[in-house]
C-alpha positions as CSV (number, residue, x, y, z in Angstrom):
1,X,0.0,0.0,0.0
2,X,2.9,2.2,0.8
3,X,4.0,1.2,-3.0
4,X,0.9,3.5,-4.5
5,X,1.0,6.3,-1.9
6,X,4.4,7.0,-3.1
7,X,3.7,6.6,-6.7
8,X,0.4,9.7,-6.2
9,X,3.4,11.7,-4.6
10,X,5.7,10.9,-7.6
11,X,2.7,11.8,-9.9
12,X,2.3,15.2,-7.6
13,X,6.0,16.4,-8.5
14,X,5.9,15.4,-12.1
15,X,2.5,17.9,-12.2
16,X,4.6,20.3,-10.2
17,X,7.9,20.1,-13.2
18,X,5.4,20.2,-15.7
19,X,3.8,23.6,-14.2
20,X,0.5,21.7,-13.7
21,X,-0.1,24.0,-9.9
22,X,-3.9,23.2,-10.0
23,X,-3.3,19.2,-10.3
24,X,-0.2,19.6,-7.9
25,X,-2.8,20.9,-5.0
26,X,-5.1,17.9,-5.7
27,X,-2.7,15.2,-5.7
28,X,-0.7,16.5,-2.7
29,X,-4.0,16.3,-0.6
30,X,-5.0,13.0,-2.5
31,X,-1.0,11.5,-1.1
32,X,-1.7,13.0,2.4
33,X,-5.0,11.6,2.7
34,X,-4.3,8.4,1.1
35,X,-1.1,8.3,3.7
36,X,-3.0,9.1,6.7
37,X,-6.0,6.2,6.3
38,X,-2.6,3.8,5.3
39,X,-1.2,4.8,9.0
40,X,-4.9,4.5,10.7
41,X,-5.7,1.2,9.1
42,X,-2.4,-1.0,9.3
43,X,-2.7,-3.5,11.5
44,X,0.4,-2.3,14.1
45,X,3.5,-5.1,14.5
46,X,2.5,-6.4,10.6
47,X,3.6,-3.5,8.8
48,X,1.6,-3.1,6.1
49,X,-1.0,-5.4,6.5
50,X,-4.2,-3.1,6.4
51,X,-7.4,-4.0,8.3
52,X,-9.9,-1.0,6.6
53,X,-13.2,-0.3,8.7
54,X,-15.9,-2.4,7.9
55,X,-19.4,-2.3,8.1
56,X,-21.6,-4.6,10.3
57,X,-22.4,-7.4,7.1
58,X,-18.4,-7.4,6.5
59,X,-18.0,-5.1,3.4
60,X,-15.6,-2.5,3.6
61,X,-16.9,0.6,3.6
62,X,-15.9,4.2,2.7
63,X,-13.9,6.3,5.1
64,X,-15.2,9.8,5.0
65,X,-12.4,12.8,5.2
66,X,-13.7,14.2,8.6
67,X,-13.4,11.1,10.5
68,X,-9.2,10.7,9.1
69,X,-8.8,14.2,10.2
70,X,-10.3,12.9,13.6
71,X,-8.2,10.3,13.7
72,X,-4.9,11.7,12.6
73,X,-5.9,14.8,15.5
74,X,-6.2,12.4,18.4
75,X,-2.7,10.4,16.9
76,X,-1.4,14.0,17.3
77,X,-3.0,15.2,20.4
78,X,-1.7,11.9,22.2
79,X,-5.3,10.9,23.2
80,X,-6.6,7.8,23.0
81,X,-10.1,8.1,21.5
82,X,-11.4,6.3,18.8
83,X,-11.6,7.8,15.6
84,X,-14.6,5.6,14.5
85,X,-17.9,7.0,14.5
86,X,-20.5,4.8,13.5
């Protein structure tokens, strides 16, 4: 997963040498977001291995932007809440 976070950031600069400024601002915020639900999902002492959120018939469902902010605030605060809402 790591693999295609860096690849957006690689696209990011190439938009940035090619004076694409509009597309840079997209995928910059496309990498940061993408890196903060890779941190909040791993499954710690794997690595990598993600475990995304799931809802309660065992699908994996979508991740909204306020609830990574959340969760990346209380990483940064040093609480421990939980950044699920459900």
């Amino acid at each position: 997963m790591f693999k295609e976070v860096h690849r957006m950031f690689k696209q990011a600069t190439y938009c940035f040498d090619v004076g694409a400024y509009d597309a840079v601002c997209v995928m910059c915020r496309a990498t940061a977001e993408a890196a903060c639900y890779v941190y909040l999902t791993r499954k710690k002492g794997f690595g990598t291995l993600l475990q995304p959120p799931r809802t309660l018939d065992n699908r994996v469902r979508q991740v909204r932007f306020y609830e990574l902010q959340n969760g990346v605030r209380n990483i940064l605060s040093g609480t421990k809440e939980s950044s699920q809402q459900d």
